[in-house]
C-alpha positions as a printed Julia matrix, in Angstrom:
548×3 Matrix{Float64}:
   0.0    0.0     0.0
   1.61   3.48   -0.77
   0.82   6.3     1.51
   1.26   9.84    1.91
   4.95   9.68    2.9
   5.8    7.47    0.18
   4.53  10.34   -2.42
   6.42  13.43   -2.79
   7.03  15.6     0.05
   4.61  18.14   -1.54
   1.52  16.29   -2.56
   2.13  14.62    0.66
   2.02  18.43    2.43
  -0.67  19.23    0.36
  -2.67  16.01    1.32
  -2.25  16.85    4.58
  -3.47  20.39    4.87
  -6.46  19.33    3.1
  -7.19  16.68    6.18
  -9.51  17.86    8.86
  -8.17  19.25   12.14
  -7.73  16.76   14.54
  -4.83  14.72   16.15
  -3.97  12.59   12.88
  -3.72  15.72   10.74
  -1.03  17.17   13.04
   0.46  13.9    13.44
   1.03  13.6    10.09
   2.26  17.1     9.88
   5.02  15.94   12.33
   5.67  13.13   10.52
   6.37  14.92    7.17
   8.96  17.49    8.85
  10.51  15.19   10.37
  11.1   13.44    6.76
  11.85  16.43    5.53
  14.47  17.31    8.1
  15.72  13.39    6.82
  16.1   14.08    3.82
  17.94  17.47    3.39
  14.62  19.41    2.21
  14.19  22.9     4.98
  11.81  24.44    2.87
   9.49  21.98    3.33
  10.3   21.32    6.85
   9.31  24.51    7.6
   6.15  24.88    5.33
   5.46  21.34    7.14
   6.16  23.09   10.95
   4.46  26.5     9.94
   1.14  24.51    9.23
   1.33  22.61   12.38
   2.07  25.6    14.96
  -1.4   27.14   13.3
  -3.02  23.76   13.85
  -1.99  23.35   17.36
  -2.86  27.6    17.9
  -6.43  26.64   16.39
  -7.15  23.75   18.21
  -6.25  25.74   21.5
  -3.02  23.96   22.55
  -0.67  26.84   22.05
   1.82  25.08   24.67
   2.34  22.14   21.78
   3.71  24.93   19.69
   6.9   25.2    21.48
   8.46  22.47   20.05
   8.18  22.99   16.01
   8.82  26.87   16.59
  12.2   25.46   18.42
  12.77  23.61   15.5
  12.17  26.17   13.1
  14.83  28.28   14.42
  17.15  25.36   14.53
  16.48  24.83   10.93
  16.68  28.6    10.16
  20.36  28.24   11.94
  21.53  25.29   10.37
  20.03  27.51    6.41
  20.71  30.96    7.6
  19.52  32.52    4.13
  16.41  30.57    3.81
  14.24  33.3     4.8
  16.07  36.4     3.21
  13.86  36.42   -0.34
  10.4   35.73    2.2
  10.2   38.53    4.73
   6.96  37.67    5.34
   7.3   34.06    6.27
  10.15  35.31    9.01
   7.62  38.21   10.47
   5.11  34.81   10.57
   7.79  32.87   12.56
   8.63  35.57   14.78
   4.79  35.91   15.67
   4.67  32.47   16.33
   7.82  32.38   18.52
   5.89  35.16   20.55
   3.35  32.55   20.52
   5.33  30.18   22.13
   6.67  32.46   24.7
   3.19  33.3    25.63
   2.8   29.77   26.39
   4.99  29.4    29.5
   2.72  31.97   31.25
  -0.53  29.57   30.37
   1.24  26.4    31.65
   4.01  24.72   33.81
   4.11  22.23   30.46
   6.67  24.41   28.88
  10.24  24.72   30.78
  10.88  28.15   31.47
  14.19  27.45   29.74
  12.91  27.13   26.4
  10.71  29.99   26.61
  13.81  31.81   28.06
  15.61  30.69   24.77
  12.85  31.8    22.85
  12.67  34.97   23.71
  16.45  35.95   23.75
  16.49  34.84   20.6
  13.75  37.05   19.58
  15.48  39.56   21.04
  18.87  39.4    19.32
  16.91  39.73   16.37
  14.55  42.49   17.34
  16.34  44.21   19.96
  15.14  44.37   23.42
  13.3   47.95   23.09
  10.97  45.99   20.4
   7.38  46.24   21.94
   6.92  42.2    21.72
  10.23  41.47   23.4
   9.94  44.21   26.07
   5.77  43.43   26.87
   6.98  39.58   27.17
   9.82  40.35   29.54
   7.61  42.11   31.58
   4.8   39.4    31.32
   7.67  36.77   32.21
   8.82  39.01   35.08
   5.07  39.38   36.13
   4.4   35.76   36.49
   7.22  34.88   38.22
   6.79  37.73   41.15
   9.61  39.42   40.16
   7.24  42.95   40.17
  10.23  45.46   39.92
  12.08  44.29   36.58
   8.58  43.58   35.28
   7.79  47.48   36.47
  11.49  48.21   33.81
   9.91  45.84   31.26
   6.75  47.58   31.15
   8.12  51.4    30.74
  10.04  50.15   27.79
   7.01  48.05   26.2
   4.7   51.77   27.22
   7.53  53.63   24.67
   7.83  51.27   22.23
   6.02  50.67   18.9
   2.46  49.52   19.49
   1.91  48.82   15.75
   5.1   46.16   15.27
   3.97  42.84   13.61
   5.21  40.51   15.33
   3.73  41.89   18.31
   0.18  40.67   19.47
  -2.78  42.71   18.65
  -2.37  46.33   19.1
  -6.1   46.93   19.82
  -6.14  44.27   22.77
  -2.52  45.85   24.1
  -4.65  48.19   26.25
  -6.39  45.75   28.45
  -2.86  43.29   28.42
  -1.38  46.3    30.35
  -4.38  47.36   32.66
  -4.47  43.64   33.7
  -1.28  43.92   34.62
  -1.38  47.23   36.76
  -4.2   45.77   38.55
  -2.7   43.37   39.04
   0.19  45.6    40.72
  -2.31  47.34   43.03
  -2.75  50.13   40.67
  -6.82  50.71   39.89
  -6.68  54.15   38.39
  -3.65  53.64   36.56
  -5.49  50.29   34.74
  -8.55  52.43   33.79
  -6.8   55.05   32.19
  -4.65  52.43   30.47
  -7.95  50.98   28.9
  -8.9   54.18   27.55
  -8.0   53.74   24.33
  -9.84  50.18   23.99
 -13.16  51.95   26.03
 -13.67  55.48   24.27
 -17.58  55.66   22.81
 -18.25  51.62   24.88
 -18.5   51.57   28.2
 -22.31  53.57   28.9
 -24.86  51.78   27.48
 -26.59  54.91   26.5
 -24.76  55.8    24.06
 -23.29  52.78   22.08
 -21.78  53.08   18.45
 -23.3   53.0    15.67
 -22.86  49.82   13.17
 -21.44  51.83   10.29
 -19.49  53.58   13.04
 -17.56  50.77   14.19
 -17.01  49.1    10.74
 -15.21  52.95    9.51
 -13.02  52.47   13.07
 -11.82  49.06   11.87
 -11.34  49.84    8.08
  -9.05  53.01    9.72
  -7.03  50.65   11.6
  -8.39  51.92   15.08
  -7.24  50.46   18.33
 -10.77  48.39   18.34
 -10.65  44.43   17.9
 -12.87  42.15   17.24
 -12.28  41.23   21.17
 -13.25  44.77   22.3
 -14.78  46.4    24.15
 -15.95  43.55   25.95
 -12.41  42.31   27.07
 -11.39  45.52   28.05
 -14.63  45.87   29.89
 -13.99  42.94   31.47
 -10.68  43.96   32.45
 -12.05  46.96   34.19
 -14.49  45.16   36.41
 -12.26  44.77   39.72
 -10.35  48.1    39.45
 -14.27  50.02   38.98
 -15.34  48.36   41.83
 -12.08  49.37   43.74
 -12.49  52.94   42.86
 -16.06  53.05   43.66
 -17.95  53.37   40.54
 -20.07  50.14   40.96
 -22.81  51.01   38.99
 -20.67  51.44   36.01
 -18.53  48.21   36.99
 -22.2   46.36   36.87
 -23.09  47.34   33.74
 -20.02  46.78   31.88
 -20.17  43.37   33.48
 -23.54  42.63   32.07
 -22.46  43.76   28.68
 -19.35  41.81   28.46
 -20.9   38.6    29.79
 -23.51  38.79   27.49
 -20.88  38.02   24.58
 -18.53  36.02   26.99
 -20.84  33.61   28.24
 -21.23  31.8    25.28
 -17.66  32.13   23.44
 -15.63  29.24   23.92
 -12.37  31.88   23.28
 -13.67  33.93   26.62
 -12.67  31.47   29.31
  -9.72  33.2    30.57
 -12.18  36.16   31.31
 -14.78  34.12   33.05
 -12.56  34.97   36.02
 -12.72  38.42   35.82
 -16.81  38.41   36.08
 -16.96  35.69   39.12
 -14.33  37.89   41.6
 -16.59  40.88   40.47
 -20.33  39.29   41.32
 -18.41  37.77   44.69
 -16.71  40.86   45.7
 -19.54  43.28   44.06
 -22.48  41.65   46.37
 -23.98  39.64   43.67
 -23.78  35.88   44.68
 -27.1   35.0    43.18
 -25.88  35.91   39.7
 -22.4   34.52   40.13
 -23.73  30.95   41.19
 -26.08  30.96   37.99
 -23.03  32.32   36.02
 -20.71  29.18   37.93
 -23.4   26.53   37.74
 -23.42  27.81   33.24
 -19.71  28.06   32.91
 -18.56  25.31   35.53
 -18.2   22.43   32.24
 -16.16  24.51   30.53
 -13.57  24.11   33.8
 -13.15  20.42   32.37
 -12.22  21.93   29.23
 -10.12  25.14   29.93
  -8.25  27.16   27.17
  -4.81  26.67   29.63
  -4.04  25.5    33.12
  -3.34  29.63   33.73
  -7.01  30.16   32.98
  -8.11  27.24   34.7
  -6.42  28.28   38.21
  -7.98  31.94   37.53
 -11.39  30.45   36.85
 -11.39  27.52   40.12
  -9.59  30.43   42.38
 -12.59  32.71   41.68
 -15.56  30.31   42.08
 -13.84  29.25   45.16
 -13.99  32.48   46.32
 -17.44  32.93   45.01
 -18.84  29.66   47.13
 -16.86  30.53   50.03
 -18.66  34.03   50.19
 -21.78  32.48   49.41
 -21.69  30.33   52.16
 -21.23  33.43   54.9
 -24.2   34.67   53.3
 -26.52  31.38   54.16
 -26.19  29.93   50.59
 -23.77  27.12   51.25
 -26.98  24.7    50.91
 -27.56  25.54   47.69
 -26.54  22.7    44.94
 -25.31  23.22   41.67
 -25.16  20.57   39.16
 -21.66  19.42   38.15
 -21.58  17.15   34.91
 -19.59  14.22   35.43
 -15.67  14.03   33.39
 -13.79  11.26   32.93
 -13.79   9.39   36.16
 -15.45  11.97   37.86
 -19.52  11.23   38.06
 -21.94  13.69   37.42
 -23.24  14.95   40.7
 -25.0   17.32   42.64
 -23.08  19.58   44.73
 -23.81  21.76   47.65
 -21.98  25.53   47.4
 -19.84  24.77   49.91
 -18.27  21.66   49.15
 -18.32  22.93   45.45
 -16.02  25.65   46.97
 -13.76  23.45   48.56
 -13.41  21.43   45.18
 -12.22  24.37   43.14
 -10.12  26.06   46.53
  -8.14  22.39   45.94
  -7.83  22.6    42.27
  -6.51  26.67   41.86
  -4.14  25.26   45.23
  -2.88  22.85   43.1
  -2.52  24.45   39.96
  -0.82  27.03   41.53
   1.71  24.83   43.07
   2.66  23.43   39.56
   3.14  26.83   37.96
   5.87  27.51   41.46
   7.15  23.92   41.1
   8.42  24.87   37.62
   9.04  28.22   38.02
  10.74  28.08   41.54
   8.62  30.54   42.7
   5.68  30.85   45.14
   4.48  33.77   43.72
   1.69  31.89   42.08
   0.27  30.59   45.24
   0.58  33.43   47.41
  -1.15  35.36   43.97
  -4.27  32.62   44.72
  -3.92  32.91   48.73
  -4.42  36.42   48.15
  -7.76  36.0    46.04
  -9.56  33.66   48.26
  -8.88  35.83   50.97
 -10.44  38.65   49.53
 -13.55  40.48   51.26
 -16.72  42.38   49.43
 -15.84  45.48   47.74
 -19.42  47.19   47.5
 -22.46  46.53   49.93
 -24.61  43.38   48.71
 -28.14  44.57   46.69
 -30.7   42.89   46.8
 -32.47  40.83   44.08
 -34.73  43.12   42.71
 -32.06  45.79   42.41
 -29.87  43.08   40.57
 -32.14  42.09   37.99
 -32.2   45.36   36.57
 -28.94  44.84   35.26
 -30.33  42.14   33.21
 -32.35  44.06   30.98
 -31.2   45.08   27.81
 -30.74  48.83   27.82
 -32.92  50.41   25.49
 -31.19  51.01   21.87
 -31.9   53.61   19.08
 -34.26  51.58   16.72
 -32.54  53.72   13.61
 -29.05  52.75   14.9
 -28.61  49.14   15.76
 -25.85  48.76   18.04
 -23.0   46.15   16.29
 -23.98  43.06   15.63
 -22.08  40.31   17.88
 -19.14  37.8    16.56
 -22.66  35.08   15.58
 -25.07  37.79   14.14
 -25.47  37.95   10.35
 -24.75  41.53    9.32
 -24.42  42.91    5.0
 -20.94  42.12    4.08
 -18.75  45.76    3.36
 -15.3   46.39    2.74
 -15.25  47.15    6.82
 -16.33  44.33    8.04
 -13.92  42.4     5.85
 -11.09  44.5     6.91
 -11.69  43.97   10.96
 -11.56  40.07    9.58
  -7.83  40.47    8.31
  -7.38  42.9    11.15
  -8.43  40.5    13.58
  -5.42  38.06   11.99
  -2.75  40.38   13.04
  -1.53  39.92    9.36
  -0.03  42.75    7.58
  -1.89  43.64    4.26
  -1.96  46.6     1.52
  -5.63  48.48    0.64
  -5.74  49.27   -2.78
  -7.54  51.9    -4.67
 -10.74  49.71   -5.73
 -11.16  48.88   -2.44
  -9.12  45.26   -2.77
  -7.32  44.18    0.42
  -4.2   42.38   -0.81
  -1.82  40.61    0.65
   1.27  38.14    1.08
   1.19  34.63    2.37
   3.9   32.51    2.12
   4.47  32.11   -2.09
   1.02  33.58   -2.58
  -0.29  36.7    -3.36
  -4.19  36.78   -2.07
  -6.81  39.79   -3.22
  -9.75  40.14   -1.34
 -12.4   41.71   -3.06
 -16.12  42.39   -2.92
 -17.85  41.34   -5.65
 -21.68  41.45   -7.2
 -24.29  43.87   -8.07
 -24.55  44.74   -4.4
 -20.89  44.06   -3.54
 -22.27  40.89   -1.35
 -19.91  38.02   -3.1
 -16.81  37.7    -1.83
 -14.1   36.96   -4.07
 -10.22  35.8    -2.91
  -7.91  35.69   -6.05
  -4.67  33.67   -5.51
  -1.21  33.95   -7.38
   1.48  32.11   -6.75
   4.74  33.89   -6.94
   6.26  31.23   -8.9
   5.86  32.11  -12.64
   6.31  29.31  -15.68
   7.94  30.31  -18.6
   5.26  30.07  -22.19
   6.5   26.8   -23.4
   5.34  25.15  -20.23
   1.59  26.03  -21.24
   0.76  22.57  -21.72
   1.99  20.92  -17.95
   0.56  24.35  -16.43
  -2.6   23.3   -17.67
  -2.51  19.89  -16.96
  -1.21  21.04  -13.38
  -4.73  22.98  -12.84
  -7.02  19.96  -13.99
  -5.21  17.84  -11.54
  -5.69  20.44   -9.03
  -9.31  21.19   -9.89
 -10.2   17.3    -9.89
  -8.91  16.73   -6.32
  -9.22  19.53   -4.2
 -12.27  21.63   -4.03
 -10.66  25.11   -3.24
  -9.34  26.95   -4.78
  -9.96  27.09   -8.33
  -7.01  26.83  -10.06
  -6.44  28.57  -13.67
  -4.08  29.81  -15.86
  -3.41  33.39  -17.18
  -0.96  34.42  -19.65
   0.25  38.27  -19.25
   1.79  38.52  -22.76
   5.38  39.28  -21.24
   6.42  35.27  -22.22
   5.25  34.01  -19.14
   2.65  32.03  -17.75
   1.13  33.07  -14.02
  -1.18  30.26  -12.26
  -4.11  32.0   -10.16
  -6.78  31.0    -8.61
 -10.03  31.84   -7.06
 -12.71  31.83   -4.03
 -15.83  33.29   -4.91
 -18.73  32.94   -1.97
 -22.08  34.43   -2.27
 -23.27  36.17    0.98
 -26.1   38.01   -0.09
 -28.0   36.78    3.13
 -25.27  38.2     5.63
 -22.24  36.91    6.9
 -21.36  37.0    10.45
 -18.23  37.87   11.78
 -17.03  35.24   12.95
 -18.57  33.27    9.67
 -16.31  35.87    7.76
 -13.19  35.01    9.76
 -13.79  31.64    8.87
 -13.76  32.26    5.14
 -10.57  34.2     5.56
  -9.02  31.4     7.24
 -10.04  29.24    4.32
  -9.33  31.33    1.41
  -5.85  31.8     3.17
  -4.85  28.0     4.16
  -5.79  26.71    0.82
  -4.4   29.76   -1.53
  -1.34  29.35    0.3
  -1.72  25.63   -0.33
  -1.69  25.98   -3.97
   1.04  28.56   -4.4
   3.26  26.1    -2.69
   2.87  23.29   -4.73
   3.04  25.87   -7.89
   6.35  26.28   -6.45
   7.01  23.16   -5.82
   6.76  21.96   -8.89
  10.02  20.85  -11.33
C-alpha cells in the first residue's frame, strides 16, 4: 500500500493540509517534517512546521507549539539565508515564537528554559526595546513575582512601537497592560490604560453606531474584534475598587452577554466571578458558575483554569457566609469523575483544591511561590461594594434600550451585509499585515502567494479571494501548467485553479474563491472564510512552487 509519505514531500504536504483538524492531521504534519528534516529538504520542513504551529494555535493547545517553533529556528540556523527572499514568512515565525513564549505563562508544560531561549532569541533579532520582546519580559517578570524588573519591562514596552507585527494585537494591548497594573495594586492607573480600547463603549446609552464601528476598523483603530468587551472585562475589579459600581455592573452585564457563550472567553470568566463575589452579587455569580462550571473540564490553559477555580472558590466561600452554602449546583460528570449534585460549599472546597494545586505546579516549575501566594491572596479577599438585593440586581439584566434607527454592532454570531469594513476587521483580527488598494481590494502576502480580497456582485455581497502564486512558468510550459490545474481542480475543491498568460512570455497560475453572501455573513462566519481562502491559496502557491 503506498501512503502519503511514500509520495512526494509536496503532494504529501498538500494532502495533509487538506485533512480535517484533529490529532492525525497534526500527526502527520510531524511526521512529514521530520522526513523532511531526513532528507535534506528545509523548505518543506518549515512549510510542514508552519502549518502545524497554526493547527496546534487553532485547536487551543498553544503550549504544543513550542516544540516545532524550536525547531524552526534550529532549521533557520543550520540555512541561515532561507528566509532572506520571504520577509513575510520570518515576520510569521517571529509571531509564532511570541506565541510560544506566551505559552509558559498559560502552563508549567513548557520549561521556562525554552521559553527563556525563545525569547532571547527574539530579542537578538529584534532588539530588546521591540514592543513584543519588552511586553513579554515584563509578562515573564510578572508571572514569576519578580514585580520590579517587570515594572522596567513595562516602561520600555509603554515607549515602544504599538503597531510592530510581530507583536500581538495592538487593539487588545490596552487591556494586556491594565491587567497587569491591577494586578500591581494600581486601579486608576489600569482604567486610564484601557482608555483607548473603552472610548464611545463603556455607557450603554450611548453605544456606536454599526457603520461607526465598521469605519473604526477599516481606519485601523485600536478596536478588535475582542473589544470592548475584554477591556470591559478587564475593568471590572479596578471600577469596583475605585467606587464606581454602577458602572462596573453594567459593563459586566455587557461583556458577559458576549462572553458567556464564546468558547475563546474562558480566561475572562474569572474576571466576572471575583466581580459578582466581591460586588455583592452571589445569586448571579452561582447561575453564572453553575453555566460556565463544564467549561472548567475543558479550559483554554491551566493559567485560565487556576484563575477560573480560584474565583468560584472564592465565590462559594462568600456564598456560604451569606446562608447559601446549601444551595446545589449541578456538576456534569468528566472522565472518572460522576456527574453529581453539589452543595456551594463543598463545590467551593473542590475548586479552593484545584486553583491550590494548579498554583503549586506553575511555582514547582518556576521556583517561585508567587503563584500561590497570587491565589492565597484571592480567596482571601472580602466584598468590595455593599450586597443589593435581588430586585435591584435584575435590573442589570435588561437590555438597555437602543436607538431603533441605529442598531448597536452586531455580535461575533449575528449575520450583518458584508462591506469592505467588516472584511477588513476580519484580516485585522489576523494580526496579518496587508496593503488596501484603490478599488477597495485588500491584498496581501502569504507565504508564495499573493491573495486579493475583493467584494464582488451587483450589491458588492460576493466575496471573491484571487490567488497567485509567486512562482511564474515560462510560455513553453503552457501545456503541464494546464494539466497542473485539472489535476488540481479534480482533487481539491478550493481553490480554483487557472491559468493566465500576461503577454510578457510568461505564464502566471491563479486562482479563485468566490462565496455568495447576499444573506449576511457573520463575523465570525467571515473570519472563517478568511481562514479558508488563506490556508488553501497558500496551499496551492506552494505546490506551484514546488513543482520541477
Amino acid at each position: 500500500m503506498t501512503t502519503a509519505r511514500d509520495r512526494g514531500l509536496a503532494a504529501a504536504l498538500a494532502d495533509a493540509r487538506d485533512r480535517p483538524d484533529g490529532a492525525e492531521r497534526c500527526a502527520e504534519l510531524e511526521r512529514i517534517a521530520s522526513r523532511a528534516d531526513a532528507t535534506g529538504d528545509p523548505r518543506t520542513a518549515l512549510s510542514a512546521r508552519f502549518a502545524l504551529v497554526e493547527a496546534y494555535l487553532h485547536r487551543g493547545e498553544r503550549w504544543r507549539a513550542v516544540e516545532p517553533v524550536r525547531r524552526m529556528r534550529a532549521t533557520l540556523a543550520r540555512h541561515p539565508g532561507l528566509l532572506d527572499a520571504r520577509p513575510d514568512e520570518l515576520t510569521r515565525l517571529r509571531r509564532h515564537q511570541r506565541q510560544a513564549v506566551e505559552a509558559s505563562f498559560g502552563t508549567p508544560r513548557v520549561g521556562l528554559d525554552q521559553a527563556r531561549s525563545l525569547l532571547d532569541a527574539l530579542a537578538a533579532e529584534l532588539g530588546e526595546d521591540a514592543a513584543p520582546v519588552a511586553e513579554l519580559r515584563c509578562r515573564l517578570a510578572d508571572h514569576l513575582g519578580d514585580e520590579p524588573a517587570a515594572r522596567r519591562a513595562y516602561e520600555r514596552w509603554s515607549e515602544a512601537d504599538a503597531n510592530d507585527p510581530v507583536g500581538g494585537c495592538a487593539g487588545c494591548a490596552p487591556a494586556r497592560r491594565a491587567d497587569l497594573l491591577a494586578g500591581w495594586g494600581e486601579p486608576d492607573a489600569a482604567l486610564a490604560a484601557l482608555a483607548p480600547a473603552l472610548t464611545g463603549w463603556v455607557e450603554p446609552q450611548a453605544p456606536p453606531t454599526r457603520r461607526g464601528e465598521r469605519q473604526a476598523a477599516a481606519a485601523g483603530a485600536t478596536a478588535c474584534t475582542d473589544q470592548p468587551e475584554r477591556a470591559l472585562a478587564v475593568g471590572l475589579l479596578p471600577w469596583l475598587r475605585t467606587g464606581a459600581v454602577t458602572r462596573a455592573a453594567r459593563a459586566h452585564v455587557r461583556a458577559y452577554r458576549r462572553h458567556r457563550g464564546e468558547r475563546t472567553a474562558f480566561p475572562l470568566l474569572a474576571a466576572h466571578l471575583r466581580f459578582c463575589a466581591l460586588g455583592g452579587y452571589l445569586h448571579r455569580g452561582l447561575e453564572i458558575l453553575t453555566e460556565q462550571l463544564p467549561e472548567l473540564d475543558r479550559p483554554a490553559d491551566d493559567l485560565s483554569a487556576m484563575e477560573f477555580a480560584a474565583a468560584g472558590a472564592l465565590l462559594c466561600g462568600l456564598a456560604t457566609e451569606a446562608g447559601l452554602g446549601g444551595r446545589r449546583i449541578h456538576r456534569p460528570g468528566h472522565g472518572s469523575r460522576p456527574a453529581a449534585e453539589v452543595d456551594v460549599a463543598t463545590l467551593g472546597t473542590q475548586l479552593q483544591a484545584l486553583a491550590t494545586a494548579l498554583a503549586g505546579s506553575f511555582d514547582a516549575r518556576n521556583g517561585t511561590g508567587h503563584q500561590s501566594g497570587r491565589i492565597a491572596s484571592w480567596l482571601a479577599e472580602r466584598p468590595l461594594a455593599a450586597p443589593v438585593s435581588l430586585a435591584a440586581e435584575t435590573e442589570f439584566d435588561e437590555e438597555p434600550e437602543a436607538d431603533p434607527a441605529e442598531p448597536g454592532p452586531p455580535g461575533p454570531e449575528e449575520p450583518a451585509p458584508l462591506d469592505a469594513a467588516l472584511l477588513a476587521a476580519a484580516l485585522d483580527a489576523r494580526g496579518e499585515p496587508y496593503t488596501p488598494e484603490p478599488d477597495g481590494t485588500l491584498a496581501g502576502r502569504w507565504g508564495e502567494a499573493t491573495i486579493q480580497f475583493r467584494l464582488l456582485g451587483r450589491h458588492g455581497d460576493v466575496l471573491h479571494a484571487r490567488v497567485v502564486a509567486q512562482r511564474r512558468l515560462p510560455a513553453d510550459r503552457r501545456a503541464e501548467a494546464y494539466a497542473f490545474c485539472n489535476a488540481w481542480n479534480h482533487d481539491r475543491l478550493l481553490p480554483a485553479a487557472y491559468v493566465h498568460e500576461p503577454g510578457d512570455g510568461t505564464l502566471v497560475l491563479a486562482a479563485g474563491i468566490s462565496t455568495d453572501l447576499s444573506c449576511g455573513v457573520a463575523p465570525a462566519q467571515l473570519a472563517v472564510l478568511v481562514a479558508a481562502a488563506v490556508r488553501t491559496g497558500t496551499a496551492y502557491a506552494e505546490a506551484v512552487a514546488a513543482l520541477p
